[in-house]
N, C-alpha and C positions, 0 to 999 in steps of 0.2 A: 901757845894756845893749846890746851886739853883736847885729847884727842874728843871727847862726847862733843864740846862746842864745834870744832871743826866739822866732825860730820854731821852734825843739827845745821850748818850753814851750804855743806855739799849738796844735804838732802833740799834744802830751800830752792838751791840753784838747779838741781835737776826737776824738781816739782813747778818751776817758775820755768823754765825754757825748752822741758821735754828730751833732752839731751845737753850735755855738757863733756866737752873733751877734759883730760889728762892736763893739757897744758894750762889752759884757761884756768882750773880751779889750781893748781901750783901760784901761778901769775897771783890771782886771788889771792890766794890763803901763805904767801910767802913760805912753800915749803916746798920739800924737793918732790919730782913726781912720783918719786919710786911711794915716799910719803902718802901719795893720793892712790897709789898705785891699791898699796895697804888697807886706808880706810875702804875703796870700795870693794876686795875684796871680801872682806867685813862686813860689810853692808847689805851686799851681793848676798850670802848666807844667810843673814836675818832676812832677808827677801824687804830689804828696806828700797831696793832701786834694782836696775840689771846691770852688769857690767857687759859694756862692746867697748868693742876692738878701738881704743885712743879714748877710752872715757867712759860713760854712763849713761844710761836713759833709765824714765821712770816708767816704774814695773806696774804693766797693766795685761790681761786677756782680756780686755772688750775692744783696747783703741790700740791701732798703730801708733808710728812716728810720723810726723805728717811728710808729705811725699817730697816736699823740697830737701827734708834732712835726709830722707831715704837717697836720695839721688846721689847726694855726696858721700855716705856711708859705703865703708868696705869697700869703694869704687877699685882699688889694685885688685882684690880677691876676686872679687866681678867679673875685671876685666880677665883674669887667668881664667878662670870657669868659662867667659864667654868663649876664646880662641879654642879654649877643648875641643869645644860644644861644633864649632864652625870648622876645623878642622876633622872632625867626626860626619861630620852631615854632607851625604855624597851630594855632587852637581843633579841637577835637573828632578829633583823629587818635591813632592807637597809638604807644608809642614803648618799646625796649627802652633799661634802662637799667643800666649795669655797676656794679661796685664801684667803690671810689674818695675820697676827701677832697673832689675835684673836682668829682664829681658828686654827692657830697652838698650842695653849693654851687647846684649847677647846679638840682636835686631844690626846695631854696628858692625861686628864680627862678621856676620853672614856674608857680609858687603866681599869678601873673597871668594865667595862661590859661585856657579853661574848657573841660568835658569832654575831658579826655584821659584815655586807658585806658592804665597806666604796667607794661609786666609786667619786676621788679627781683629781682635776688640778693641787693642792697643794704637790709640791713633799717634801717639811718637814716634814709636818703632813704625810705624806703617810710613809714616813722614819718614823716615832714618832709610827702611828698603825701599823705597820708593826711587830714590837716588839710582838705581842699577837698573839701567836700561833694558838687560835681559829677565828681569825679574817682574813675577806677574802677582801683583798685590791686591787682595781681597780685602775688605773695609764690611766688619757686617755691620748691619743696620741696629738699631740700640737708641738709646737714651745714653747723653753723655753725664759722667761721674765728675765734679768739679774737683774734686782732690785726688785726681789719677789721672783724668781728659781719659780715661776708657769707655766703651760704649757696654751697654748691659741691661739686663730688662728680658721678658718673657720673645721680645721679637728677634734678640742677639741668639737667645736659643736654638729659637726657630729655625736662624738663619744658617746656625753652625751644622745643626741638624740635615742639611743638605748636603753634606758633605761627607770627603773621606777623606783623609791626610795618610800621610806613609808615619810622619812624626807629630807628637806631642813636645813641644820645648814649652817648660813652664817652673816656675818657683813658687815659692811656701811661704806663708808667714813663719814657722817654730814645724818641728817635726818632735811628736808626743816619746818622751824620754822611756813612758812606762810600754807602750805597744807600736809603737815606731808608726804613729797614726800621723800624717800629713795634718795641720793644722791653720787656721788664718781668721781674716777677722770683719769679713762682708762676704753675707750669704750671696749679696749679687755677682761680685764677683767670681768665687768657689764655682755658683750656679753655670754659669758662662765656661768656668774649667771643665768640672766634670761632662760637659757636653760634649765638650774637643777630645777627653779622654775616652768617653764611650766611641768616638769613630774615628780613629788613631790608630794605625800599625804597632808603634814601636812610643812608649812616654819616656820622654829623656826629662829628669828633673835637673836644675840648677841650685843649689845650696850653699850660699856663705857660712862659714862656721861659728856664726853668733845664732844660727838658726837651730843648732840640732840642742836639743833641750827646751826650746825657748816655749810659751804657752800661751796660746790665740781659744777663744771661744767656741771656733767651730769647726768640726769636725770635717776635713776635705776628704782622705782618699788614704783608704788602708796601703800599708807600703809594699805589700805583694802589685798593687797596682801599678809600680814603676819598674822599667826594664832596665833604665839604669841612672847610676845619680851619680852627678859630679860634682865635685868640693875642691879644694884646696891646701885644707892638711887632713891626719888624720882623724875619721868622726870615731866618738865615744865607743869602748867597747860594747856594750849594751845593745846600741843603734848598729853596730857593726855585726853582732849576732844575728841582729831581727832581720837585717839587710840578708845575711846570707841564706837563712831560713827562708824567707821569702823571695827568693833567687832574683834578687835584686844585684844586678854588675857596680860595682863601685869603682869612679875613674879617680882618681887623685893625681890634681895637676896643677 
C-alpha cells in the first residue's frame, strides 16, 4: 500500500474515533509499527492529526479528548508525576484541587499522607480522598459538568473564594510553546482554576509531556504564575527557558 493511501485511511480512523493507538492501526494497515510510527510523524508536521504517546489523536484547539480516553492516556507518566507531587506535599496542610484525569491520579497518591484538608470541584478525586479517614474533604457547590462529573459555574467560585489553601495541585490542557502561556479548553473550568490560584500559597502544576506545545483555545495562566511544575522527561528548551525566566522550579521525575 502507498504510503498517501495509508495515511488518507490513518487520517479517517483518527477523525472517526478521536484517538487511535500505534498498535491498532499496524493490526489495520498490516505494517510494522515503526511504519505507523513514520507516517504519523509526518502527518504530525503537516498539522494533519497530533501525535501522543502510543498513537494519535485529531488535531483540534476548541475540543479535548473526551474524558474516558483522557483517563487511560499517559496513565504510567501520570502516575510518576502524581507520587512526586505526594511525596512533595507535607502532612497536615490545605490544598486546592482542580478538575482533571491528572489529578484524579494525583487525588490517589495523596492517600499517603496524613491530615490534609483537600477543598475540590473534582467530585472523583473527592470520592478517591474521601477514603482517608484523617482527611478533611471540601465538595464546593457548582452545577455538575457531564463530561468531567466536576462541579463549576459562578456559585463554585463563590465558594472557592472563601477560602485559602497553603497549595494549588492542578494540570493544563497544552502549555503555549511561543510564551509558555498555560492553555485549555472550557472557560468554566479555567474559571474555577484561576479562583484556587488567586488564594493559594504555593501553585504546583502537573504536566504530561504530550502537553508542552500542545494548543487549547483559551488562555489560563501566564507561567510566572506557577511555582513549580512537574513532568516526567525533559520539557522543550524553549519552555525550559520561559520556565527559568519566570522562576518557575522544574521537578523531573
Amino acid at each position: 500500500m502507498k504510503q498517501e493511501k495509508r495515511q488518507e485511511i490513518i487520517l479517517y480512523a483518527v477523525m472517526r474515533s478521536g484517538y487511535v493507538s500505534i498498535d491498532s492501526l499496524a493490526e489495520e494497515l498490516g505494517v510494522s509499527s515503526q511504519t505507523i510510527r513514520r507516517d504519523l510523524a509526518v502527518m504530525d508536521r503537516q498539522g494533519m492529526l497530533e501525535r501522543r504517546p502510543g498513537g494519535a489523536s485529531y488535531r483540534t484547539t476548541i475540543l479535548n479528548s473526551s474524558y474516558e480516553k483522557r483517563q487511560v492516556e499517559d496513565l504510567k507518566d501520570k502516575e510518576r508525576i502524581a507520587r512526586a507531587i505526594a511525596e512533595y506535599i507535607p502532612d497536615n496542610c490545605s490544598i486546592f484541587l482542580t478538575l482533571g484525569t491528572t489529578t484524579e491520579v494525583i487525588a490517589n497518591a495523596l492517600l499517603c499522607r496524613s491530615g490534609l484538608m483537600i477543598i475540590t470541584n473534582n467530585t472523583v478525586a473527592a470520592l478517591t480522598l474521601n477514603k482517608k479517614s484523617d482527611f478533611e474533604v471540601v465538595l464546593t457547590s457548582g452545577y455538575m459538568r457531564k463530561s468531567s462529573h466536576g462541579l463549576v459555574g459562578e456559585s463554585t467560585i463563590d465558594f472557592v473564594n472563601g477560602f485559602q489553601c497553603d497549595y494549588l495541585i492542578t494540570s493544563t490542557g497544552g502549555i503555549n510553546e511561543s510564551d509558555g502561556c498555560l492553555v485549555d479548553f472550557h472557560t468554566a473550568d479555567v474559571s474555577v482554576a484561576q479562583a484556587m490560584m488567586r488564594h493559594s500559597g504555593k501553585v504546583l502544576l502537573a504536566v504530561s509531556p504530550d502537553k508542552f506545545g500542545r494548543h487549547a483555545v483559551i488562555r489560563f495562566a501566564p507561567m510566572k504564575s506557577v511555582d513549580m511544575l512537574f513532568t516526567c522527561e525533559p520539557i522543550p528548551a524553549r519552555l525550559s527557558e520561559l520556565a527559568e525566566t519566570s522562576g518557575v522550579n522544574i521537578v523531573t521525575c
